[in-house]
C-alpha positions in Angstrom: 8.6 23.7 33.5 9.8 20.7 31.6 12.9 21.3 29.1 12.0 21.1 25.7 13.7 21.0 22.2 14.6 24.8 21.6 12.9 24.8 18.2 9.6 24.3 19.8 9.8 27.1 22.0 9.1 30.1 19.6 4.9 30.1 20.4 2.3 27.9 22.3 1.3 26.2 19.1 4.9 24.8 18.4 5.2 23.9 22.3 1.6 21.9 21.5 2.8 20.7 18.2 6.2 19.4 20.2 4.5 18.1 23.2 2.0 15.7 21.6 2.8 15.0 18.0 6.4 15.6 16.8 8.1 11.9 17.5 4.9 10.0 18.3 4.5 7.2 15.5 2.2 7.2 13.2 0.7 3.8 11.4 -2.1 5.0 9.6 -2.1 5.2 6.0 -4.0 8.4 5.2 -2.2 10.0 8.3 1.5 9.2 6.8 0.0 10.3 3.3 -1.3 13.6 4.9 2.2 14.7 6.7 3.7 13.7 4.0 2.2 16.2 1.6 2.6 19.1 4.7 6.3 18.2 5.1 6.3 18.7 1.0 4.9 22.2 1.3 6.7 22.9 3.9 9.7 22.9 1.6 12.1 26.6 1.4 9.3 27.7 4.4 9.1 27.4 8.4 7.3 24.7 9.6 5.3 27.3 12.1 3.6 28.6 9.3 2.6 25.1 8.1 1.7 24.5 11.3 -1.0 27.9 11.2 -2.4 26.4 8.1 -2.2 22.9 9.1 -6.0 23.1 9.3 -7.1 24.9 6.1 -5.1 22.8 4.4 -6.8 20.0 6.0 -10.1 21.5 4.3 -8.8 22.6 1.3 -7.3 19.3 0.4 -10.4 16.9 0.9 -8.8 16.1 4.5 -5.8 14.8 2.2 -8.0 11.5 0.9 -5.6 10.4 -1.5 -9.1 9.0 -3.1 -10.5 12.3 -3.7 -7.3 14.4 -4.0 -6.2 12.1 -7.6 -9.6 12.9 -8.7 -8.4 16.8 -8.9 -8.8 18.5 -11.7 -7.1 21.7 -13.7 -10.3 23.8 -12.3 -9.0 22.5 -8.4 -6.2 22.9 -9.1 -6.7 26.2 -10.2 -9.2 27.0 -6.9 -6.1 26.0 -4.7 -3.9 28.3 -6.1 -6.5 31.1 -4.8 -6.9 30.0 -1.6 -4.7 32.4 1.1 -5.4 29.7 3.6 -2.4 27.6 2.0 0.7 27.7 0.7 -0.4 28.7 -3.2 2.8 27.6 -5.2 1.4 25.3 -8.0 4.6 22.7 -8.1 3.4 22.1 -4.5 -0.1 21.4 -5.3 0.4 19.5 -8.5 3.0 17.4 -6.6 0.2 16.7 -3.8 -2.2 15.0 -6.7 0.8 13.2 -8.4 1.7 11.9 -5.1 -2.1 11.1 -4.1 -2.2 8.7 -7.3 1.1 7.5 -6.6 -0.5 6.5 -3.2 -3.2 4.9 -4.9 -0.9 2.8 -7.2 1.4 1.6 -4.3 -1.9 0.5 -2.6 -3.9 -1.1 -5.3 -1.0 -3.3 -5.8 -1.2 -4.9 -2.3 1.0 -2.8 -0.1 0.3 -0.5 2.9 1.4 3.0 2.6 2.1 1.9 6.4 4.5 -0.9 5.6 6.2 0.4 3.1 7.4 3.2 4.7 8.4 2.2 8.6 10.5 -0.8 6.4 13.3 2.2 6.3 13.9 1.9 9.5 12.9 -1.9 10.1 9.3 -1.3 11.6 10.7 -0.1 14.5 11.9 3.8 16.0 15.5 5.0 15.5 16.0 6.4 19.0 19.0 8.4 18.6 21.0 10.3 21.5 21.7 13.6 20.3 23.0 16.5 22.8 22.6 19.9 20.8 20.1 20.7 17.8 23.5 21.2 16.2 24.2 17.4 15.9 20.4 16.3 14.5 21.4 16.0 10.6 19.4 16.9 7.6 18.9 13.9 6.3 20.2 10.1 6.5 20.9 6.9 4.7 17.4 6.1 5.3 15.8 9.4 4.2 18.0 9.1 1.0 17.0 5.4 -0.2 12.9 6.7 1.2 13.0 9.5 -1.4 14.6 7.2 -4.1 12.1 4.8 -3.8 9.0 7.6 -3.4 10.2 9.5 -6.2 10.9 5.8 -8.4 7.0 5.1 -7.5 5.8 8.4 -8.6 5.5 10.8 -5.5 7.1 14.6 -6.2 8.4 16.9 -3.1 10.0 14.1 -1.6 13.6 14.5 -1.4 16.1 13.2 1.5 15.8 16.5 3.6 11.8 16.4 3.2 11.8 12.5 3.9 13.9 13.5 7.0 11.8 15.9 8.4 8.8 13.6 7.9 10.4 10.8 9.8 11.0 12.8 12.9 7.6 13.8 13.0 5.8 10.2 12.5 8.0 8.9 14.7 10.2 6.6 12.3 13.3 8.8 14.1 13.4 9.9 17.8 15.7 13.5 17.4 14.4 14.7 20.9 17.1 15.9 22.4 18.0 13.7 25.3 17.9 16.6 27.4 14.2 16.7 26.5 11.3 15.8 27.9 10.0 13.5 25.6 13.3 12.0 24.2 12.7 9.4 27.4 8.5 9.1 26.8 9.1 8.5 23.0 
């Protein structure tokens, strides 16, 4: 049995989630947009449960097409916040269609959601060498002057700890521990 990161080990979906996403960069525009909005909701709440609703959401938010999602109206809006398969909290979902235009701005004016965000960390994963969970930190310089420049462009739920937590799972961070598995494969 390989040795994971203890955080993953609390069901078989983390262990899956762990395995074959978390750390594995991710270059495609509507993907970035897409975990960025779950690592929003995931705000004050365990990733596991985002995880369980990973897919409703998926269904309930157009498949998070930042096209479709800046299109919502106050009648969405108001369907969303009825819909058990998410998380219903309305600053959450009204942040998800601000950040979708936002999206659409930073695109329409000639840059890549792609580009824009792996610049943080100069295109390329910050492998990092951490020995306990205790050691992976909340948030960085990075993460910090991400959220600025998210939050200066428009996007909402996007502070330093969320940006953080969104760059360890796209891949912009490696915070395997070394001890794990899939610090060495990623």
């Amino acid at each position: 049995m390989p040795t994971r990161c203890r955080w993953s080990e609390s069901n078989d979906l983390m262990i899956a989630y762990h395995d074959r996403e978390w750390g594995v960069p991710v270059h495609d525009d509507t993907q970035l947009f897409g975990k960025l909005i779950l690592d929003g909701f995931q705000a004050g709440l365990s990733w596991a449960i985002i995880l369980r609703k990973r897919d409703h959401f998926l269904a309930a938010f157009d498949g998070f097409d930042p096209e479709r999602m800046a299109r919502y109206t106050k009648r969405r809006v108001a369907r969303l916040l009825k819909d058990p398969g998410i998380v219903r909290n309305r600053q959450k979902v009204e942040a998800a269609i601000a950040s979708a235009r936002a999206f659409l701005t930073l695109v329409d004016a000639g840059t890549s959601f792609d580009a824009f965000l792996w610049a943080f960390v100069g295109g390329t994963p910050k492998r990092n060498a951490w020995k306990t969970q205790r050691q992976i930190p909340a948030q960085s310089k990075e993460s910090e002057r991400m959220s600025a420049a998210l939050v200066e462009r428009g996007f909402r739920f996007v502070g330093p700890t969320i940006c953080y937590a969104f760059m360890q799972a796209v891949g912009m961070v490696n915070d395997h521990l070394v001890s794990c598995f899939r610090h060495g494969e990623l």
